[in-house]
C-alpha positions as CSV (number, residue, x, y, z in Angstrom):
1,X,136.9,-35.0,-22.7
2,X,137.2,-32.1,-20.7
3,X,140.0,-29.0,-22.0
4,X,140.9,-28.1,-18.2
5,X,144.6,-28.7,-17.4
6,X,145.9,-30.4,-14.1
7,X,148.7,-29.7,-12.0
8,X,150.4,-31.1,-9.3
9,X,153.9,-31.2,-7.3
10,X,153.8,-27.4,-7.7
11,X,153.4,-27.6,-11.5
12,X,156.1,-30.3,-11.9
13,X,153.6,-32.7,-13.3
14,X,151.1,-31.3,-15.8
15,X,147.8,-33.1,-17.5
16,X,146.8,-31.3,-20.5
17,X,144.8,-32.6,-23.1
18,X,146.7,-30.9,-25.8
19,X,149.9,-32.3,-25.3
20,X,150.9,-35.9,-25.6
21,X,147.0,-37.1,-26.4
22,X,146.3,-35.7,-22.0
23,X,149.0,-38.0,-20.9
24,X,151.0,-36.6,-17.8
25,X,153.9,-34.5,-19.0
26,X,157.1,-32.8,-17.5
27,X,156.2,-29.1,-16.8
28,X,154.1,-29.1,-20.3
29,X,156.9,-30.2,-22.0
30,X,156.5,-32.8,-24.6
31,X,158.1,-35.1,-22.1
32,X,156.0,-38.0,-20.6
33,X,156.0,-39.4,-17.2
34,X,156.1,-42.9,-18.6
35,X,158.5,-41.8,-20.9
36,X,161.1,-41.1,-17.7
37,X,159.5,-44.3,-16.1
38,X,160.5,-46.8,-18.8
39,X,163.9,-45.3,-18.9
40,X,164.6,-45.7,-15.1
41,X,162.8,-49.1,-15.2
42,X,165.6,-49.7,-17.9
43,X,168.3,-49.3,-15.1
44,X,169.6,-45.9,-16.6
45,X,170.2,-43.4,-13.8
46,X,169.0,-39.8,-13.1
47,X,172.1,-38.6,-14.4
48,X,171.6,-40.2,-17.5
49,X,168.0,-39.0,-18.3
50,X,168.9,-35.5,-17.4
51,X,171.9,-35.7,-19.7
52,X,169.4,-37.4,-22.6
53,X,166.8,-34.2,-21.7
54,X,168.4,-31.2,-20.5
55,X,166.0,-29.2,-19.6
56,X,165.3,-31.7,-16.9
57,X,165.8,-31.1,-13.5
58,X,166.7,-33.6,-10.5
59,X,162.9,-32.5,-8.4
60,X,161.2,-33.5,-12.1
61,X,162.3,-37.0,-12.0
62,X,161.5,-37.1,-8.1
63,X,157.6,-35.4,-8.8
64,X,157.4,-38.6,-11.7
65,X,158.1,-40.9,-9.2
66,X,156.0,-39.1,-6.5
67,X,153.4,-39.0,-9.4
68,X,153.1,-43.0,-9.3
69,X,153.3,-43.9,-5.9
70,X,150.7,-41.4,-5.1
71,X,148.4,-43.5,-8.2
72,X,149.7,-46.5,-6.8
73,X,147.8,-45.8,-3.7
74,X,144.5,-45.8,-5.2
75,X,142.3,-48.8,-4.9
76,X,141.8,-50.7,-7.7
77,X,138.3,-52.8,-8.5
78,X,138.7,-54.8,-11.8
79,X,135.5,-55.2,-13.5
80,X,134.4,-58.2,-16.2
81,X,133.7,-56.5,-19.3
82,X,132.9,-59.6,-22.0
């Protein structure tokens, strides 16, 4: 597994290894992507996640969602493992 960290959306959505077991994070914080996915897929609204985590801002819950789509886009082969 390599140590390098990952960026993107002007350092909005960070990949490092070290934090969270490498999955995408908030800024480095200890705050996951899927973490502020499940909550919005739960109905609550960007108000109410940046009232749960304060040291949220509005543009990191828009870079999450920017995050996704732009994995969304991908192409996807499924392979037959057994």
């Amino acid at each position: 597994m390599t140590s390098e960290i990952l960026s993107f959306f002007d350092g909005r959505i960070t990949i490092d290894p070290t934090i969270c077991n490498g999955k995408p994070t908030v800024r480095g914080k200890r705050i996951a992507v899927q973490t502020i996915l499940g909550f919005m897929s739960a109905g609550d609204s960007e108000q109410e996640i940046l009232e749960q985590y304060p040291s949220l801002e509005s543009d990191d819950i828009k870079a999450c969602l920017r995050f996704v789509a732009q994995l969304m886009d991908n192409r996807y082969e499924l392979a037959q493992v057994a």
